[in-house]
C-alpha positions as CSV (number, residue, x, y, z in Angstrom):
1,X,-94.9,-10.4,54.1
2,X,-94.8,-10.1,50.1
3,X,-94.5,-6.1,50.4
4,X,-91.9,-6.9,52.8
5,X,-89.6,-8.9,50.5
6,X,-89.6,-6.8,47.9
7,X,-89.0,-3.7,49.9
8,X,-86.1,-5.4,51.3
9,X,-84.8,-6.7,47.8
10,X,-85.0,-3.4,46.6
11,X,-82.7,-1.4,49.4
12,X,-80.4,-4.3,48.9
13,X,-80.2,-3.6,45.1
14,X,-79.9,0.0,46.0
15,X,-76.8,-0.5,48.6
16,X,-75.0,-2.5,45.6
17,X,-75.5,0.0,43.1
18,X,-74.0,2.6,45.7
19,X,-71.2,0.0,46.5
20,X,-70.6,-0.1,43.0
21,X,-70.9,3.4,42.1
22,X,-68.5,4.1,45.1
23,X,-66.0,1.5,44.5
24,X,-66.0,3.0,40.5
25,X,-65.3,6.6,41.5
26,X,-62.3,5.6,44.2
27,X,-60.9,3.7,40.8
28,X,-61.2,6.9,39.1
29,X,-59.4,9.1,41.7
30,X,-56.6,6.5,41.8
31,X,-56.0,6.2,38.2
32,X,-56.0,10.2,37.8
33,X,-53.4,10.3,41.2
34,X,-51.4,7.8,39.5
35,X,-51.4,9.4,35.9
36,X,-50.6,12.9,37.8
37,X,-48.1,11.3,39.6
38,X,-46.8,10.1,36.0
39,X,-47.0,13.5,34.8
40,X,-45.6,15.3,37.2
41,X,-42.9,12.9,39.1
42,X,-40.0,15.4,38.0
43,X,-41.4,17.7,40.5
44,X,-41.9,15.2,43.3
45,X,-38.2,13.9,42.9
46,X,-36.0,17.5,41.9
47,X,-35.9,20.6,43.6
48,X,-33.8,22.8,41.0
49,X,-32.0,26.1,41.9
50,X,-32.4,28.0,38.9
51,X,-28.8,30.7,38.6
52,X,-28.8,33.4,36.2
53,X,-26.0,32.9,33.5
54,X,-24.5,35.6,34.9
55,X,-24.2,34.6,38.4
56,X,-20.6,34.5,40.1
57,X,-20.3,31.9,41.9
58,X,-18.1,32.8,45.9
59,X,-15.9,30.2,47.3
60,X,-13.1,30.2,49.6
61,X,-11.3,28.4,46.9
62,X,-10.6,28.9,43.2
63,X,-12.3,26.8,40.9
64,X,-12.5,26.9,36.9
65,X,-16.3,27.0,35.9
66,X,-16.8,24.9,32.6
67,X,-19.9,24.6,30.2
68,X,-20.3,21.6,28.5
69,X,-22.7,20.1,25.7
70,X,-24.7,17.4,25.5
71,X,-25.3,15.3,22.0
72,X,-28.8,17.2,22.0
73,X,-27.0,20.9,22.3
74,X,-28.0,21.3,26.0
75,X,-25.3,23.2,28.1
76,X,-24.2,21.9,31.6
77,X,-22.6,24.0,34.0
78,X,-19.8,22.3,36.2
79,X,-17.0,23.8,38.2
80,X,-13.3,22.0,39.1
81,X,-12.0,23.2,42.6
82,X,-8.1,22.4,42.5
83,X,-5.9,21.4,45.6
84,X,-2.8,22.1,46.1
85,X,-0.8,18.9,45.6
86,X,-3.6,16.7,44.1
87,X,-3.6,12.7,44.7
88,X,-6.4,12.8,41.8
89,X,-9.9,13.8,41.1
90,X,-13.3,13.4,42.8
91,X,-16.6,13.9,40.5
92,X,-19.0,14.9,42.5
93,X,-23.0,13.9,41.8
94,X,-25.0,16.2,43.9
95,X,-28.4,15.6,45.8
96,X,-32.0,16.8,44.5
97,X,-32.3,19.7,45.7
98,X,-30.4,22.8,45.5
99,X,-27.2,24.0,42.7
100,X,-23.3,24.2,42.7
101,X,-23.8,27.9,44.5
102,X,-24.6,25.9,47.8
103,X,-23.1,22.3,46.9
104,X,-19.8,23.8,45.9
105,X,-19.4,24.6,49.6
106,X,-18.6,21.0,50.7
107,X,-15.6,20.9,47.9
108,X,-13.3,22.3,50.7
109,X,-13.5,18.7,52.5
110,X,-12.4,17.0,49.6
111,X,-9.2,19.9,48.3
112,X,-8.3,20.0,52.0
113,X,-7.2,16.1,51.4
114,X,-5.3,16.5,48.1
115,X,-8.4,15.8,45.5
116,X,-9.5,18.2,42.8
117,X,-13.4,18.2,42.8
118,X,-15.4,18.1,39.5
119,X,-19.4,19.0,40.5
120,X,-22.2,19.0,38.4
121,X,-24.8,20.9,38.3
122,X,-28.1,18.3,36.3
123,X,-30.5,19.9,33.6
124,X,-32.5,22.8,34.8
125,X,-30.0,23.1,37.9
126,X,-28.1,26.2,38.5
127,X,-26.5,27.6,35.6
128,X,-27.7,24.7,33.5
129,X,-30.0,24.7,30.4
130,X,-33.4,22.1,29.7
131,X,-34.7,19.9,31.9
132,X,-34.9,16.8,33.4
133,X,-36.8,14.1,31.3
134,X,-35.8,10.3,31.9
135,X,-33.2,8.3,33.5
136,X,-32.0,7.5,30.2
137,X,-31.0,11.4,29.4
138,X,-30.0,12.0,33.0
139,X,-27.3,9.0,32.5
140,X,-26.5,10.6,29.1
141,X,-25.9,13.8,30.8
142,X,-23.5,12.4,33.8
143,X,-21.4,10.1,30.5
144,X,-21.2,13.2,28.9
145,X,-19.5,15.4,31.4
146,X,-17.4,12.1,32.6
147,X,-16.0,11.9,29.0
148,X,-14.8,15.7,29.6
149,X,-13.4,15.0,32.6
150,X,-11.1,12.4,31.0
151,X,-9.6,14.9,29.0
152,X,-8.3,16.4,32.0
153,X,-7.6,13.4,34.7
154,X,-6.6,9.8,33.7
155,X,-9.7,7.5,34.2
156,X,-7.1,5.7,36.9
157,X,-7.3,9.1,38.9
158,X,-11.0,9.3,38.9
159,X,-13.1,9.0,41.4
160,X,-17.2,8.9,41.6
161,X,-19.2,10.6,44.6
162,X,-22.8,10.1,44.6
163,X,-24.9,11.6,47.5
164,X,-28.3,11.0,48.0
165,X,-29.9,10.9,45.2
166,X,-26.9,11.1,43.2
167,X,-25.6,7.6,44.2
168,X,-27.4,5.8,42.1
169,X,-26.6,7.5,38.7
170,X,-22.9,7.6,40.4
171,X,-23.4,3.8,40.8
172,X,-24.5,3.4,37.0
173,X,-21.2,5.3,35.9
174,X,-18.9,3.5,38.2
175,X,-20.6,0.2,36.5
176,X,-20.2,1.5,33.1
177,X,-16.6,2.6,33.0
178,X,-13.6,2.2,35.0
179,X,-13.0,4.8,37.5
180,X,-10.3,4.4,40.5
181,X,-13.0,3.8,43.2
182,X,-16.7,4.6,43.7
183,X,-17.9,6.1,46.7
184,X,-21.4,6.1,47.8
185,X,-23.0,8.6,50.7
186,X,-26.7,8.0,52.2
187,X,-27.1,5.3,49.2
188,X,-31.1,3.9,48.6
189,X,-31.4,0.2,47.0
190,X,-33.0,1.9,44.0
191,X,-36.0,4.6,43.8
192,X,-38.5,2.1,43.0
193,X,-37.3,0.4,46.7
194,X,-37.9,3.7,47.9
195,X,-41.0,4.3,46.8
196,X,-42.4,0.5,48.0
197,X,-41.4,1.9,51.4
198,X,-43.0,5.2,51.3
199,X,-46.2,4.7,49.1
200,X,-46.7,1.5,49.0
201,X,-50.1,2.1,47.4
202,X,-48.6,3.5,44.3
203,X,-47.4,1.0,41.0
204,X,-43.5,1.3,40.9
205,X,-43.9,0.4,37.3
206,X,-45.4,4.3,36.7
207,X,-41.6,5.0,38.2
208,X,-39.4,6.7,35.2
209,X,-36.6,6.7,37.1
210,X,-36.0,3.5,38.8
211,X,-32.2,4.4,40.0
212,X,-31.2,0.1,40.4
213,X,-28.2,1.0,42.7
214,X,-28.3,-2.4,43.6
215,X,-28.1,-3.7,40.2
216,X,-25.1,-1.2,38.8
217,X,-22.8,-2.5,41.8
218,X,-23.0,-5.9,40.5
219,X,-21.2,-5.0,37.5
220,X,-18.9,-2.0,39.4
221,X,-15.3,-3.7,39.7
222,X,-13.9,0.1,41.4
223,X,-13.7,-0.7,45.1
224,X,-16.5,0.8,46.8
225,X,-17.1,2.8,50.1
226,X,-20.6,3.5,51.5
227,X,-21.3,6.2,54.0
228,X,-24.8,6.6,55.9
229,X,-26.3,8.0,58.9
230,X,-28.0,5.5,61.3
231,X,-30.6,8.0,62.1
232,X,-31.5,9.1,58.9
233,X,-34.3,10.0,58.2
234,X,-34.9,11.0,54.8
235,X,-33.2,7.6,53.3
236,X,-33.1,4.5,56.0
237,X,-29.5,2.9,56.8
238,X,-31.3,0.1,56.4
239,X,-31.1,0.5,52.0
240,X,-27.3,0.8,52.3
């Protein structure tokens, strides 16, 4: 019976060491997919276009191409598409994937009701220099061209389109100045919301760029429209 016991003990002091062992390694793994995930988020969230800068760009509309610098020397690329008779202008915040050679194609909606269209192509997108860092230069970046635009339209004639996963740095502009209205298409609560839903196994707080749509319309006083699919399934109705 002694032998027994102790043979017992010792497979039970052998499964807890494996337990242990095992339980130490899946706690590696996680931190190095979270730290990778850190590392590399830019990659998981934009899908750049990269243009050449000598790339002409072929509408069925004229537009005026303009390069504008950031307070760090970077140079944006946006275009203005003109209507006729304008009622104002629309500035345009793109999705994440893509650049203004295939986004610029939707303009026509907007110039076929009477708006001029301002679009921006972010950092590293299109005919744009650098690349994408934090939420805190990606809002610098939107201010930036905003301020530009204000040379040319009244801030009372300005409008702010956000799609995807340009509504919520739209929403943080519209919150931050005073446009004419803010209109939001296929809006998420906030990225961090997003992710919750998605990978829920992952810390939001590893998130650089949290997107708080939520929050910016709370101080927004433009009047605000939201657009979004019921069946979409990339970001649920259910955020808007």
């Amino acid at each position: 019976m002694f032998v027994i016991k102790m043979e017992v003990k010792s497979n039970s002091n052998k499964l807890r060491k494996f337990i242990l062992r095992l339980c130490g390694a899946i706690l590696i793994l996680y931190v190095l997919l979270c730290s990778l995930l850190y590392i590399f988020q830019e990659k998981l969230i934009f899908f750049p276009q990269k243009l050449d800068k000598n790339h002409t760009f072929i509408f069925g509309q004229a537009y005026e191409e303009l390069f504008i610098k950031t307070p760090d020397g970077t140079q944006l690329n946006a275009l203005i598409f003109k209507a006729d008779s304008s009622k104002g202008l629309i500035f345009y915040l793109h999705g994440n994937a893509g650049s203004l050679n295939s986004w610029g194609k939707v303009t026509s909606t907007y110039t076929n009701l009477n708006y001029d269209v301002c679009m921006l192509d972010y950092r590293s997108y299109g005919k744009s220099e650098g690349n994408i860092s934090s939420q805190a230069q990606f809002y610098s970046d939107i201010q930036t061209v905003y301020n530009q635009i204000k040379t040319k339209y009244d801030e009372k004639d300005i409008n702010i389109l956000g799609y995807s996963i340009g509504t919520g740095p739209a929403a943080y502009l519209a919150a931050t100045n005073s446009p004419k209205r803010l209109i939001l298409q296929a809006p998420y609560y906030s990225l961090s919301d997003m992710m919750k839903q998605n990978f829920g196994f992952i810390p939001t707080f590893i998130l650089k760029y949290k997107f708080e749509t939520h929050n910016y319309l709370k101080h927004c006083k433009a009047p605000l429209s939201i657009f979004h699919g019921s069946q979409d399934q990339v970001i649920p109705y259910s955020s808007s």
